[in-house]
N, C-alpha and C positions, 0 to 999 in steps of 0.2 A: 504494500500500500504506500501509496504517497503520505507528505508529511501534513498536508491538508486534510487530507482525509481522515486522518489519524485524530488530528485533533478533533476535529467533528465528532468521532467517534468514541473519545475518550471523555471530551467535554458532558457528552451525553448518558455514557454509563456512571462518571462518578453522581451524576442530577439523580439516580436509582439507590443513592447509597443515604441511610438517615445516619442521622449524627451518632443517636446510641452505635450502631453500625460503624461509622467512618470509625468512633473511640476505640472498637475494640478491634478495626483492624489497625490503625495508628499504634498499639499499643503492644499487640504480637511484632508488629513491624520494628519497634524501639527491643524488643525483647532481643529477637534475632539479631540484631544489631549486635550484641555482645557476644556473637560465636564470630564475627569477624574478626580475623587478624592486625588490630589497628590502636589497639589499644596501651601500648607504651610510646605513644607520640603525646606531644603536649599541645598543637594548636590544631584547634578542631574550627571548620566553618562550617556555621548552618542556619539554613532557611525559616523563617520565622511565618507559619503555615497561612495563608490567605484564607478564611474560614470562607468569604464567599464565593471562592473554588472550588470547597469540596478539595481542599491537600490534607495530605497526609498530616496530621497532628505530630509538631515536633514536640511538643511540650512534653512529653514521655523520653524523649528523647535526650532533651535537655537538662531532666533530672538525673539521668546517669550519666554524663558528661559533668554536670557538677558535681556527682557524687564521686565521683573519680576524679574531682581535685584540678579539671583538664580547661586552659583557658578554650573559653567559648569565644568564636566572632561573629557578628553579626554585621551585612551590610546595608549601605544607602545605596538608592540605584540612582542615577544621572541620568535621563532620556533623551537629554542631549547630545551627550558623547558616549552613549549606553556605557557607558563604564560602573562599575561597583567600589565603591569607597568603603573598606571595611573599619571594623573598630572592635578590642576588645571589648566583652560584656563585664559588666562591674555592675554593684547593688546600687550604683547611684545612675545607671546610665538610661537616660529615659525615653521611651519608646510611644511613635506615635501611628498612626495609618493614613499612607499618603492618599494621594488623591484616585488612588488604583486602589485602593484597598489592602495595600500592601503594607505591613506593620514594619517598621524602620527605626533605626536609634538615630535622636537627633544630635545627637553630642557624642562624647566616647575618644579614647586612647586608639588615634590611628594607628592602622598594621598594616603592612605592606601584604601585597601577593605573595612573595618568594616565600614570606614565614610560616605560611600554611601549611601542612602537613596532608591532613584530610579532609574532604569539602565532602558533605552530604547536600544532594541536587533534586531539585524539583522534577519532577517530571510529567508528561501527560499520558508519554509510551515510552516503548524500547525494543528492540529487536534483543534476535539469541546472539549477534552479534556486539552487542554492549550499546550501540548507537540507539541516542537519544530523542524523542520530540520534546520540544519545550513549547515557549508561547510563541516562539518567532521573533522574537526581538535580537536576540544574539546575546545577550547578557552575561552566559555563563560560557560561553562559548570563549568568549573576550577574555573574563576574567581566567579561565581554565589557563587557556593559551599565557598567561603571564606567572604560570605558578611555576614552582619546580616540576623538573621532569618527574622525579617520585612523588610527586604529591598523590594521593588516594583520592579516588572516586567514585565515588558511592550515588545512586539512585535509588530514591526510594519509592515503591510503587502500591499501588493497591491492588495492578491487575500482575497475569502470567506476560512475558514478553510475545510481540509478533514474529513472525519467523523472519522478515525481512522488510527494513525501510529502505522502499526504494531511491530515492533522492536525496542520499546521501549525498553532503558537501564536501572537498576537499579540506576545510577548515574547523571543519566538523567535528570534536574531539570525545571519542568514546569511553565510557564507563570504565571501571574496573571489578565492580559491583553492582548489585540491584538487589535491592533488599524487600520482600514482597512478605503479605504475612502469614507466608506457607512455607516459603522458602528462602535460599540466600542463590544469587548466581551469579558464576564469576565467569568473566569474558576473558578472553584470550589478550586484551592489550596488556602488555610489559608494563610491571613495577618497577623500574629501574630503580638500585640502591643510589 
């Protein structure tokens, strides 16, 4: 399937999911998280869930990320230069929803790309080859591209992967995981040390 279609169709199955639902897949999906191999890194990035999307609930998520002692980042997005301005999470850093409904820190202890470790990623689909749909902006695509080559990537999904995105982009940058709440799946791109 194309990357259009996808969305269409993903936008649509998560509309069939109630919230009791979405929590208790959000929360298998936080669970499995911790059979990943990822966890003696110290800088974790993660998506802070758009509830009128119907994402995946990181807040389970980010209780065991805090409970592991592990800086949390969180970012602001730029629609300008789609770029992502990240920032340490801290108890004083305060968090607001822009005008997309997207929950963002309006302040916060800047962090660079490079210092990222592992970045957990929104998504809408994925193939068994690790490639992504997102919303179509480029957003993480961008940010990806600026990380370390080992950096971890993780996607978290509520469905099974497609068998193939056909319109895949050269610039396109594929998962290393997908964390679903049946299962964990790891694609074939290189963790490079």
């Amino acid at each position: 399937m194309q990357k259009k279609e996808l969305r269409k169709k993903y936008k649509e199955l998560r509309k069939t999911i109630d919230s009791e639902k979405l929590e208790d897949l959000s929360l298998a999906i936080a669970n499995n998280c911790l059979q990943l191999p990822i966890w003696d890194f110290e800088n974790y990035h993660l998506f802070l869930s758009i509830t009128e999307h119907r994402e995946v609930n990181t807040e389970f998520l980010l209780q065991i990320l805090s409970g592991k002692d592990k800086n949390v980042i969180l970012s602001r997005s730029d629609f300008e230069t789609r770029k992502m301005n990240h920032v340490l999470l801290t108890d004083n850093l305060k968090i607001v929803k822009n005008e997309w409904n997207i929950p963002e820190p309006v302040n916060g202890i800047p962090i660079a790309d490079e210092m990222i470790d592992v970045v957990f990623i929104p998504l809408l689909a994925y193939d068994k080859n690790g490639n992504r749909v997102g919303y179509g902006k480029g957003f993480y695509d961008l940010f990806l591209s600026k990380c370390k080559k080992n950096t971890i990537k993780i996607g978290l999904s509520l469905f099974d992967p497609e068998e193939k995105i056909e319109d895949i982009f050269e610039n396109d940058i594929a998962l290393n995981y997908c964390v679903t709440p049946n299962k964990i799946y790891e694609f074939n791109s290189k963790i490079e040390q």
